[in-house]
ChimeraX commands (.cxc) that place a marker at each C-alpha (Angstrom):
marker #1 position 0.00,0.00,0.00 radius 0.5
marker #1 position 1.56,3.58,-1.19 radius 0.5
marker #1 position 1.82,5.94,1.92 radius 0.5
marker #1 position 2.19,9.71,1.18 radius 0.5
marker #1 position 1.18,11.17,4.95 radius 0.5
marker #1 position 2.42,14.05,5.42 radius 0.5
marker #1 position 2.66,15.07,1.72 radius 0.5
marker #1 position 1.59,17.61,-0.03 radius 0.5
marker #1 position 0.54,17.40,-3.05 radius 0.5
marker #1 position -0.85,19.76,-6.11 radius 0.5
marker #1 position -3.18,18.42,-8.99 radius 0.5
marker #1 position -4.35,20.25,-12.06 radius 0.5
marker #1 position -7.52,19.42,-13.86 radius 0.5
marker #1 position -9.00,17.53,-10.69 radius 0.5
marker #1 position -12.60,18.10,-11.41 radius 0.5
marker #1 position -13.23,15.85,-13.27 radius 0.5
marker #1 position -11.94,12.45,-15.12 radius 0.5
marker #1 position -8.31,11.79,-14.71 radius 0.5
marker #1 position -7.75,14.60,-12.53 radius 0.5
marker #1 position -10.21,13.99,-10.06 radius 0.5
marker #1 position -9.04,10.16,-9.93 radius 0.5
marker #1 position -5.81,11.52,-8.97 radius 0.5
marker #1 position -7.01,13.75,-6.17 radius 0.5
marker #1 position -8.92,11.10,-4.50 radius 0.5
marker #1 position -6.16,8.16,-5.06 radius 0.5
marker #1 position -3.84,11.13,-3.07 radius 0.5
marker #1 position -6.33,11.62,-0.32 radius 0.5
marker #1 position -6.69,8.28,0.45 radius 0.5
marker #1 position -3.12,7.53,0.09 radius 0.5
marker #1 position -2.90,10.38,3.32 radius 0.5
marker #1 position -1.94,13.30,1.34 radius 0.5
marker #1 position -2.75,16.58,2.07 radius 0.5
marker #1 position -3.84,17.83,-1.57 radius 0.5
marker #1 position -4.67,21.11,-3.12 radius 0.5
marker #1 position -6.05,21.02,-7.08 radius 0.5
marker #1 position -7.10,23.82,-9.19 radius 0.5
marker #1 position -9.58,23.44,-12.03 radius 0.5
marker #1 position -11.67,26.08,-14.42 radius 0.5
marker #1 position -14.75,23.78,-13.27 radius 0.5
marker #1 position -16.11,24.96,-9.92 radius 0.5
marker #1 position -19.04,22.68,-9.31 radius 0.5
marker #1 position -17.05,19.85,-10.52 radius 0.5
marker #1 position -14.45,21.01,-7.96 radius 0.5
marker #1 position -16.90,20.71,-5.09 radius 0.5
marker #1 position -17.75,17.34,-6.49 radius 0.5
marker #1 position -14.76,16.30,-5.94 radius 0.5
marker #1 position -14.11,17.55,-3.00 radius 0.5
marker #1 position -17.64,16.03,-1.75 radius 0.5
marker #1 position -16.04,12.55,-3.15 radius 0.5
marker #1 position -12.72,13.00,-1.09 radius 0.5
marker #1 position -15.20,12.10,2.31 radius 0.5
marker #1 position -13.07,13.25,5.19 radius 0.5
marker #1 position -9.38,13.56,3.31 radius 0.5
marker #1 position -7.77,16.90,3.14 radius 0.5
marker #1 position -8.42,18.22,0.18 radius 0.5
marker #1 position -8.77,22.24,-0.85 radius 0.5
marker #1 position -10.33,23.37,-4.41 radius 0.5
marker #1 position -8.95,26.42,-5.66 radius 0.5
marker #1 position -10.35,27.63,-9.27 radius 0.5
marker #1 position -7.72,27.82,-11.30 radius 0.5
marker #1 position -6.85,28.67,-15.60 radius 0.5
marker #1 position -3.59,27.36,-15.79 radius 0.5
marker #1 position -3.87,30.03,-19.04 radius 0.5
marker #1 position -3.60,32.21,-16.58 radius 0.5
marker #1 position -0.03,33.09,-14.74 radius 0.5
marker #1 position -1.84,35.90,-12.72 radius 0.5
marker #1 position -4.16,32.90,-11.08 radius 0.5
marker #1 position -1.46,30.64,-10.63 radius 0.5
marker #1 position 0.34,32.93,-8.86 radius 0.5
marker #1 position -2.60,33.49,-6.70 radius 0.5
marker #1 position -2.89,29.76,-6.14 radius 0.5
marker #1 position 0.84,29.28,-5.51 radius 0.5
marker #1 position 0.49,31.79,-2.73 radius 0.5
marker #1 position -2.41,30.09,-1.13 radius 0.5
marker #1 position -0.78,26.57,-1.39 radius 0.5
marker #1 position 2.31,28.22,0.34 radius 0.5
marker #1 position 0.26,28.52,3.74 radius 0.5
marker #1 position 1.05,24.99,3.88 radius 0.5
marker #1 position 4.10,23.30,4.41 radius 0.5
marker #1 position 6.12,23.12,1.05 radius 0.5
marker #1 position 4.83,21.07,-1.73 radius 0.5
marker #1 position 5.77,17.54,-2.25 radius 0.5
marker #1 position 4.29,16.66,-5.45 radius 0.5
marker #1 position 3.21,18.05,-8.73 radius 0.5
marker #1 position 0.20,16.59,-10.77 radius 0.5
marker #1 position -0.15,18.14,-14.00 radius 0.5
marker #1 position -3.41,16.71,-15.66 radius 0.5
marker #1 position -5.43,20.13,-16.70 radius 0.5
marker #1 position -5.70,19.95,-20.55 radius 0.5
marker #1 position -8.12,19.67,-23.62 radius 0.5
marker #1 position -9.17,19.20,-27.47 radius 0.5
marker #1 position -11.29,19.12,-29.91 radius 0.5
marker #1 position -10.98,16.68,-33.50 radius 0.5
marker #1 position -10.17,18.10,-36.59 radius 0.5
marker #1 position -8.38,18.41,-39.52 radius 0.5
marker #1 position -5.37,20.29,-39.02 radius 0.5
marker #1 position -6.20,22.55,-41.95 radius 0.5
marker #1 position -9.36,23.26,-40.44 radius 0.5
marker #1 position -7.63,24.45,-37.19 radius 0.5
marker #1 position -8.06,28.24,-36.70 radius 0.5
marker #1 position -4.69,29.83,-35.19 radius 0.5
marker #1 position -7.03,31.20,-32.26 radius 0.5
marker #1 position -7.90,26.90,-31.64 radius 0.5
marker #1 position -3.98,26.14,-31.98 radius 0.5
marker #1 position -3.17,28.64,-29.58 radius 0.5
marker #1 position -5.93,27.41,-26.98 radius 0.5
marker #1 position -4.53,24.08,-27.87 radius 0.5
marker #1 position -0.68,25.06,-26.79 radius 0.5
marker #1 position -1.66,27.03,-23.95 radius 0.5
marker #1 position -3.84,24.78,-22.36 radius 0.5
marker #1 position -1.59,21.59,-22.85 radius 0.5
marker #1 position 1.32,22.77,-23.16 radius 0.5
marker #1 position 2.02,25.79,-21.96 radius 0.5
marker #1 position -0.19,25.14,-18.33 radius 0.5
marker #1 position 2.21,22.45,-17.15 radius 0.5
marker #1 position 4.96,24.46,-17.56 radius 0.5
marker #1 position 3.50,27.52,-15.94 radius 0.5
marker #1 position 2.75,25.29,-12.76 radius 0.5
marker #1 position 6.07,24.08,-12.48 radius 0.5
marker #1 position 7.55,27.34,-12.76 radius 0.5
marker #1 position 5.54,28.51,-9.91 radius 0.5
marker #1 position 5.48,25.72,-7.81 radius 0.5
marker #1 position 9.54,24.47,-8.68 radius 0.5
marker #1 position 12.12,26.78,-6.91 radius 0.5
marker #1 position 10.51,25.97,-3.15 radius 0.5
marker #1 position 10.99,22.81,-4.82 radius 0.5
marker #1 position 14.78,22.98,-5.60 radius 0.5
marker #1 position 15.32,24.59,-2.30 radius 0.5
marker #1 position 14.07,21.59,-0.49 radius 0.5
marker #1 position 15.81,19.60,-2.46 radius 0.5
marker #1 position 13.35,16.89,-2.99 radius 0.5
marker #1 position 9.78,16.84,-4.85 radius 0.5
marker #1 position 8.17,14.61,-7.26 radius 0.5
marker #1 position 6.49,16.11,-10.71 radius 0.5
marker #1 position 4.55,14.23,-12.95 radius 0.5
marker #1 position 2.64,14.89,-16.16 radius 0.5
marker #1 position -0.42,13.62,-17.95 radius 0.5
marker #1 position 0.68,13.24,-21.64 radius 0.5
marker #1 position -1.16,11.30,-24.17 radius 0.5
marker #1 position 0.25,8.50,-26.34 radius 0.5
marker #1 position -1.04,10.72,-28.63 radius 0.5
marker #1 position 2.26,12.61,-28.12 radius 0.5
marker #1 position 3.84,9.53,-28.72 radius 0.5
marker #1 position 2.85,7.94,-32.18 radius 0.5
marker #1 position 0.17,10.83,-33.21 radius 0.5
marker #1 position -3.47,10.58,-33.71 radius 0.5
marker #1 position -5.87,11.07,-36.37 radius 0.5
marker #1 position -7.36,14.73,-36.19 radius 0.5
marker #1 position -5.17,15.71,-32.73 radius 0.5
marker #1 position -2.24,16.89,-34.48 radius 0.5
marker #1 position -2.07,19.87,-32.81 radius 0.5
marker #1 position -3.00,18.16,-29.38 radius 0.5
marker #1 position -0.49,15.54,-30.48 radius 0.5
marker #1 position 2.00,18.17,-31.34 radius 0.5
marker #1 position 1.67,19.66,-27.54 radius 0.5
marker #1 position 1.13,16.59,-25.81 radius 0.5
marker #1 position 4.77,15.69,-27.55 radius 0.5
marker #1 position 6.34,18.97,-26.34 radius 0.5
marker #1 position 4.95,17.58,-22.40 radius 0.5
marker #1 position 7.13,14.44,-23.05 radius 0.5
marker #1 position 10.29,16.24,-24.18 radius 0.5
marker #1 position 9.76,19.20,-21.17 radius 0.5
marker #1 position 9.53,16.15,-19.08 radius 0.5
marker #1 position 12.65,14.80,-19.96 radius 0.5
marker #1 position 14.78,17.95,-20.22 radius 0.5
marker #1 position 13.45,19.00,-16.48 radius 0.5
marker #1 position 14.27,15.81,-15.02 radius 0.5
marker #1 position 18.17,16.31,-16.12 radius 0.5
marker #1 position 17.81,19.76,-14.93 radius 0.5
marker #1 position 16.76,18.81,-11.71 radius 0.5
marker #1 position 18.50,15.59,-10.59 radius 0.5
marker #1 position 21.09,17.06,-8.40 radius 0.5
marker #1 position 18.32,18.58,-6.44 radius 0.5
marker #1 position 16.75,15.42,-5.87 radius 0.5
marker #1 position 13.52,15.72,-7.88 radius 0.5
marker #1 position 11.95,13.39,-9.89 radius 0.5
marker #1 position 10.14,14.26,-12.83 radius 0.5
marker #1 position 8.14,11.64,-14.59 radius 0.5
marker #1 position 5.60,11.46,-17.44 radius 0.5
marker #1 position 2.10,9.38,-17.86 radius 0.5
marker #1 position 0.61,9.15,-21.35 radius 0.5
marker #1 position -3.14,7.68,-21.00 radius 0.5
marker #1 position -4.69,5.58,-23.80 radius 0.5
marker #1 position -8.56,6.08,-24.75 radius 0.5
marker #1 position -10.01,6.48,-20.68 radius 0.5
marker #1 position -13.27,6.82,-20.01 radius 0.5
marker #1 position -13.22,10.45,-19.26 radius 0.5
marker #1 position -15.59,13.56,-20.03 radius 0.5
marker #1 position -13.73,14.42,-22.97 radius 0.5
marker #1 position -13.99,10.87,-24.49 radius 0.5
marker #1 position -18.27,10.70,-23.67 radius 0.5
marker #1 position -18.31,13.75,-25.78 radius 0.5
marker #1 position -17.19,11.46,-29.21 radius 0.5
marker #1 position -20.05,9.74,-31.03 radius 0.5
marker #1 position -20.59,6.33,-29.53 radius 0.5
marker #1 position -18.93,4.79,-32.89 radius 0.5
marker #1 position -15.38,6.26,-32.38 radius 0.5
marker #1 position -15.78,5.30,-28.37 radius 0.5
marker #1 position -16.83,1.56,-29.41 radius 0.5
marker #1 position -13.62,1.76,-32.10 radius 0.5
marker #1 position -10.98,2.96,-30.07 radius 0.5
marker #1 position -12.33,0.26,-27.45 radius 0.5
marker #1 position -11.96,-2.54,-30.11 radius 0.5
marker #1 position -8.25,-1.27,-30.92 radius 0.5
marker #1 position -7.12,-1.93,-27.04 radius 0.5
marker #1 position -5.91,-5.91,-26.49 radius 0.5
marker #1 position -8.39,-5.37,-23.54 radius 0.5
marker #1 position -11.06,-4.44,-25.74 radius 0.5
marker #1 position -11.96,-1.61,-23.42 radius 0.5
marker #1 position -11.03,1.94,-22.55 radius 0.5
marker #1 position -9.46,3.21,-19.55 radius 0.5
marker #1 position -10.84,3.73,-15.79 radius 0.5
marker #1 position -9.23,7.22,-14.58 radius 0.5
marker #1 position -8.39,5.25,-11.39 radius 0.5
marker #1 position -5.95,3.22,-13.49 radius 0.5
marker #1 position -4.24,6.14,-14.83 radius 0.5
marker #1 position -4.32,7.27,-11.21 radius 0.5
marker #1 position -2.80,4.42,-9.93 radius 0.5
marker #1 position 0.56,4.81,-12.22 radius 0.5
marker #1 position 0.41,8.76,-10.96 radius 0.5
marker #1 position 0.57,7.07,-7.27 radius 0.5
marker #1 position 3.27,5.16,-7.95 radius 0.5
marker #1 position 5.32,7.96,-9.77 radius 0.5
marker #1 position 4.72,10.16,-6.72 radius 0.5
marker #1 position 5.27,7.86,-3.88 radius 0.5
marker #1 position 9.08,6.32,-2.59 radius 0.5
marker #1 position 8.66,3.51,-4.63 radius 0.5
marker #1 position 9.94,5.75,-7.95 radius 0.5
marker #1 position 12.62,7.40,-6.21 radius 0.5
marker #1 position 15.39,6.28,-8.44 radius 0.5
marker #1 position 13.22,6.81,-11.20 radius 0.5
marker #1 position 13.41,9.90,-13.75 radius 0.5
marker #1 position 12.97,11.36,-17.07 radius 0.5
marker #1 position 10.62,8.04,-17.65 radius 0.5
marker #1 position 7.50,7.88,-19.79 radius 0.5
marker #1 position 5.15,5.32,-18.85 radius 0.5
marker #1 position 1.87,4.42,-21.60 radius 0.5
marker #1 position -1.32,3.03,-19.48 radius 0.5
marker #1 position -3.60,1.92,-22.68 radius 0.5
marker #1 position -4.21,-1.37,-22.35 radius 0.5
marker #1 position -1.21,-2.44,-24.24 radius 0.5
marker #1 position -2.55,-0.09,-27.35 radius 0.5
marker #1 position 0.84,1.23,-27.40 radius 0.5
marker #1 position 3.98,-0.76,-26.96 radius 0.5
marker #1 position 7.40,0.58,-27.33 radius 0.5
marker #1 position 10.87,-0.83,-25.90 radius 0.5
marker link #1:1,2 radius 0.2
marker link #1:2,3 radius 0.2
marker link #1:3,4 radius 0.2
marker link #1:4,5 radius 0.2
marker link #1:5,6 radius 0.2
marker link #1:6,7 radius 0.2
marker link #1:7,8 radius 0.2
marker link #1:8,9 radius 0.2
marker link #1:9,10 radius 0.2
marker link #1:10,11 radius 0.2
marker link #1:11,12 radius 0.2
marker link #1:12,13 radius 0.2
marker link #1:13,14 radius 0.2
marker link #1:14,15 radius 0.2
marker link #1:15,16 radius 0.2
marker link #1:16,17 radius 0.2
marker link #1:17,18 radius 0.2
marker link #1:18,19 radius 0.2
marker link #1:19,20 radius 0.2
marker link #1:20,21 radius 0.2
marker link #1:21,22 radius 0.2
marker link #1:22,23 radius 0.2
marker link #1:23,24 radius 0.2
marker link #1:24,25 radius 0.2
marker link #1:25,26 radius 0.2
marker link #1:26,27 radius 0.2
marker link #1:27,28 radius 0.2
marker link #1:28,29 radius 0.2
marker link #1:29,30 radius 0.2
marker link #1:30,31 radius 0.2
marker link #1:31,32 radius 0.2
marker link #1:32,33 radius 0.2
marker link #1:33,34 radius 0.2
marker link #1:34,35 radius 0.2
marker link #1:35,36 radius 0.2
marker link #1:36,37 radius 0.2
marker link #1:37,38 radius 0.2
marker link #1:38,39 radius 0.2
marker link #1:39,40 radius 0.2
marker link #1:40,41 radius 0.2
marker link #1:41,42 radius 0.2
marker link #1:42,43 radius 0.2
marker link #1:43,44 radius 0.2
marker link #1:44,45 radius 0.2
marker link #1:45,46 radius 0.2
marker link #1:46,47 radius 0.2
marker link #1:47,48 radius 0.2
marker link #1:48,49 radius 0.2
marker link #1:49,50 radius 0.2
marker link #1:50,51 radius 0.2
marker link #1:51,52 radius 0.2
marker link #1:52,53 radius 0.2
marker link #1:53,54 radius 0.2
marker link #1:54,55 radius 0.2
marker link #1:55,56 radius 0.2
marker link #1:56,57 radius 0.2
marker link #1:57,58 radius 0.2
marker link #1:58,59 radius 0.2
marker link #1:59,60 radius 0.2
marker link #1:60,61 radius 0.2
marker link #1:61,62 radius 0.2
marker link #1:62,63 radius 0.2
marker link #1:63,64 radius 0.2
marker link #1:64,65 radius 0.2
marker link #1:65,66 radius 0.2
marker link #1:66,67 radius 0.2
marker link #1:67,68 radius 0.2
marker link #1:68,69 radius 0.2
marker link #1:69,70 radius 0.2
marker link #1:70,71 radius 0.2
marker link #1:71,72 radius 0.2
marker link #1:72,73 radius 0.2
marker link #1:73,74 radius 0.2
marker link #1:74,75 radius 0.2
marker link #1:75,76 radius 0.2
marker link #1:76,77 radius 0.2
marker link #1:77,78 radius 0.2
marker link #1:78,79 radius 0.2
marker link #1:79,80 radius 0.2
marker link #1:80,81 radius 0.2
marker link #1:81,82 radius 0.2
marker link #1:82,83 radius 0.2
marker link #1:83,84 radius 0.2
marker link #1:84,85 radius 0.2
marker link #1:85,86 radius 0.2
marker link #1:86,87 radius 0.2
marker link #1:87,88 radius 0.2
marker link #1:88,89 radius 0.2
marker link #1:89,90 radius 0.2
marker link #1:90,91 radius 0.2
marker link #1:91,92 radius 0.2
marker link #1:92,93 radius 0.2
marker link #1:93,94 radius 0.2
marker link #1:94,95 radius 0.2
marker link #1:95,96 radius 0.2
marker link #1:96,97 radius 0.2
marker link #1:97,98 radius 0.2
marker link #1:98,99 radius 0.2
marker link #1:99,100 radius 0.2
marker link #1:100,101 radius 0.2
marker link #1:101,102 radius 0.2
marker link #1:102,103 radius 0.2
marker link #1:103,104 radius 0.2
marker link #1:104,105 radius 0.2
marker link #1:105,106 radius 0.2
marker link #1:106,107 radius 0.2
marker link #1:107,108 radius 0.2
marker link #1:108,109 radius 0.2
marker link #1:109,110 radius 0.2
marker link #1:110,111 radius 0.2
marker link #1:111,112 radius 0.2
marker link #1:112,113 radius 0.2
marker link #1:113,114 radius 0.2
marker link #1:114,115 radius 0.2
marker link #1:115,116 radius 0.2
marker link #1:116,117 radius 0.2
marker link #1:117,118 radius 0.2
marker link #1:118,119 radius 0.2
marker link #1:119,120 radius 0.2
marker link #1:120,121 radius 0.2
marker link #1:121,122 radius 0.2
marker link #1:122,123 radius 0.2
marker link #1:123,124 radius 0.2
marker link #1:124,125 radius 0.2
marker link #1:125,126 radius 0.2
marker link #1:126,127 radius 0.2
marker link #1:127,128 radius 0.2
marker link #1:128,129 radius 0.2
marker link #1:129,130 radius 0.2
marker link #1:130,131 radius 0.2
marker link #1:131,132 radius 0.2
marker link #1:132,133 radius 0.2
marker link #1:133,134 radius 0.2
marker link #1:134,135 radius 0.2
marker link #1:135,136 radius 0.2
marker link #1:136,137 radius 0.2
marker link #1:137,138 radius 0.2
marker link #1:138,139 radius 0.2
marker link #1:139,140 radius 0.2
marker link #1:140,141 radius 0.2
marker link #1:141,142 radius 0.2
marker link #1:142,143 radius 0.2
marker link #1:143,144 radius 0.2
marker link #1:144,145 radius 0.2
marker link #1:145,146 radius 0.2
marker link #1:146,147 radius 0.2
marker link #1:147,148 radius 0.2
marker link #1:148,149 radius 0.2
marker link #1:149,150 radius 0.2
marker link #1:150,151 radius 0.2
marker link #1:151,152 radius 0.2
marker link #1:152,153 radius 0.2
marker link #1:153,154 radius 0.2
marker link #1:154,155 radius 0.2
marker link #1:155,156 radius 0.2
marker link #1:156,157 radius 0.2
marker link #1:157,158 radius 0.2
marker link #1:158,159 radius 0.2
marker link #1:159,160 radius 0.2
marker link #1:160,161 radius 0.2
marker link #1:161,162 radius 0.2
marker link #1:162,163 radius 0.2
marker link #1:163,164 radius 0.2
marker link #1:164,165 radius 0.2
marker link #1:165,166 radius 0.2
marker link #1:166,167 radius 0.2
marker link #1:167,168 radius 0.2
marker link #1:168,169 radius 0.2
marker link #1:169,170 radius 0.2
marker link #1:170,171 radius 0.2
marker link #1:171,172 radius 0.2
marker link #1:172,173 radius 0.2
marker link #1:173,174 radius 0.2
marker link #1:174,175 radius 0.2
marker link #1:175,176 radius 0.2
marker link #1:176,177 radius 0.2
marker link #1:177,178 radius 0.2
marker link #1:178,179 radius 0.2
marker link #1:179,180 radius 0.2
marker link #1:180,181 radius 0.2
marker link #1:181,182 radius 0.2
marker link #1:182,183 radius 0.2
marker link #1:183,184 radius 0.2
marker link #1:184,185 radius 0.2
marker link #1:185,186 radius 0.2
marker link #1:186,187 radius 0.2
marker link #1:187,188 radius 0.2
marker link #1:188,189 radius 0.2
marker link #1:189,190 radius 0.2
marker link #1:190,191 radius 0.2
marker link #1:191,192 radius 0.2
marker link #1:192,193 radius 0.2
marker link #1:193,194 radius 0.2
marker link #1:194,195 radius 0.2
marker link #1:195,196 radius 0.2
marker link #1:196,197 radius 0.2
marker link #1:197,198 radius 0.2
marker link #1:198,199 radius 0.2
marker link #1:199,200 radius 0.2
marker link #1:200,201 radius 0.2
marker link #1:201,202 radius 0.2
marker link #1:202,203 radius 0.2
marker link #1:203,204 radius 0.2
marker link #1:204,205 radius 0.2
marker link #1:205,206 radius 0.2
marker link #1:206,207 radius 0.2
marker link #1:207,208 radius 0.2
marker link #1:208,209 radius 0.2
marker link #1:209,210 radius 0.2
marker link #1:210,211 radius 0.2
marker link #1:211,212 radius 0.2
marker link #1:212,213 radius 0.2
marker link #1:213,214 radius 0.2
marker link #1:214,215 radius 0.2
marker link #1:215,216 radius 0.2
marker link #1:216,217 radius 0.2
marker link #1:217,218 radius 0.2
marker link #1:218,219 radius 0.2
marker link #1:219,220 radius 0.2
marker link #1:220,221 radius 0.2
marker link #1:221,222 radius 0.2
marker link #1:222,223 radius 0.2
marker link #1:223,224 radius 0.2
marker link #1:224,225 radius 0.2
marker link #1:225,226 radius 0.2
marker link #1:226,227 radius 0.2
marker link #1:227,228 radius 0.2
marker link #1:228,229 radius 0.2
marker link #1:229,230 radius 0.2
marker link #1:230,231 radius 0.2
marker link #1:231,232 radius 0.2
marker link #1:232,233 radius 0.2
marker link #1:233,234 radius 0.2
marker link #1:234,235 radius 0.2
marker link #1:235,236 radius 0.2
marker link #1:236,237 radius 0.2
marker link #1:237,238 radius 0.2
marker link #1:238,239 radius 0.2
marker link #1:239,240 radius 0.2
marker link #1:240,241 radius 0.2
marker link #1:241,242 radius 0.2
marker link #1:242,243 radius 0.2
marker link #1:243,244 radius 0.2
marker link #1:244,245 radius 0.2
marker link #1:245,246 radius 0.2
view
């Protein structure tokens, strides 16, 4: 059983979906966890889900630096942060010619461009501690592409290679920095695809099913607790064996 009392943790995205699996697999692993999201009822869902676990919803853009400065300065009431979880993100499929610059800007900003606005916020109490765990949600869409994501698949790439490049620049301070890439899970943003592409991309898993966000959870657990610390600069696929590299 992973332990993380007396950690604190922050989580992106947690209203919902993968996000929200990740807050609750934290609380009941004993952390203490703060998560920002756009989605305010959602938020108080989840908080409602966490039961009695200390848990604190702060509404959050990660678009916006002014707000996460404003939630790095509430988190910092607490004691300093243990663990990263960078989940927040979002698309829409098209053609990449149909794309407007104003979508492939939302696109970057949101995916790309949030994760590494958290980290810059949340990172130097971070190096000055000398220890701290960061992990973020990919896609193995970043990994071999997907049909009409190519801008998503484009930023979800960049997450893999800022993953990487952080996790040299901060070994010596005893961080680990570690990357998740989710198949097809059964999250809001899948339900919204016509119930044909959700039954195909089911029947292209050896499972022959899509995700649980718990699952995903679970290899976000394991990435922030002891058990990963000799582990960095990693990318780890959870799709049901949809994806397999070596």
């Amino acid at each position: 059983v992973i332990n993380l009392k007396g950690k604190v943790a922050v989580v992106t995205g947690g209203a919902s979906g993968i996000g929200r699996a990740c807050v609750l697999r934290m609380v009941e692993a004993g952390a203490t966890v703060h998560f920002g999201d756009i989605d305010e009822v959602g938020g108080a869902e989840t908080v409602g889900l966490a039961a009695t676990g200390s848990v604190t919803f702060h509404p959050l853009d990660v678009t916006d630096r002014d707000q996460i400065e404003r939630f790095a300065t509430d988190v910092a009431a607490s004691p300093a942060v243990d663990i990263i979880v960078n989940v927040a993100g979002w698309d829409r499929v098209q053609p990449f010619l149909d794309a407007t610059p104003e979508f492939m800007d939302q696109i970057l900003d949101i995916n790309l461009k949030g994760p590494m606005n958290i980290v810059k916020a949340f990172l130097p109490a971070m190096m000055e501690a000398q220890q701290g765990k960061i992990i973020n949600i990919s896609s193995d869409a970043g990994r071999v592409g997907s049909l009409g994501e190519t801008i998503y698949a484009g930023a979800k790439g960049g997450v893999i290679a800022f993953t990487k490049s952080l996790a040299r620049e901060t070994a010596r301070a005893g961080i680990c920095v570690n990357c998740v890439c989710p198949g097809p899970t059964d999250t809001p943003l899948l339900r919204m695809q016509p119930q044909s592409i959700q039954e195909k991309l089911a029947r292209a898993v050896p499972f022959r099913r899509v995700a649980q966000p718990q699952e995903i959870a679970d290899a976000v657990l394991f990435f922030s607790s002891d058990l990963a610390g000799y582990v960095t600069g990693q990318v780890l696929s959870v799709s049901g064996g949809l994806t397999m590299s070596g």
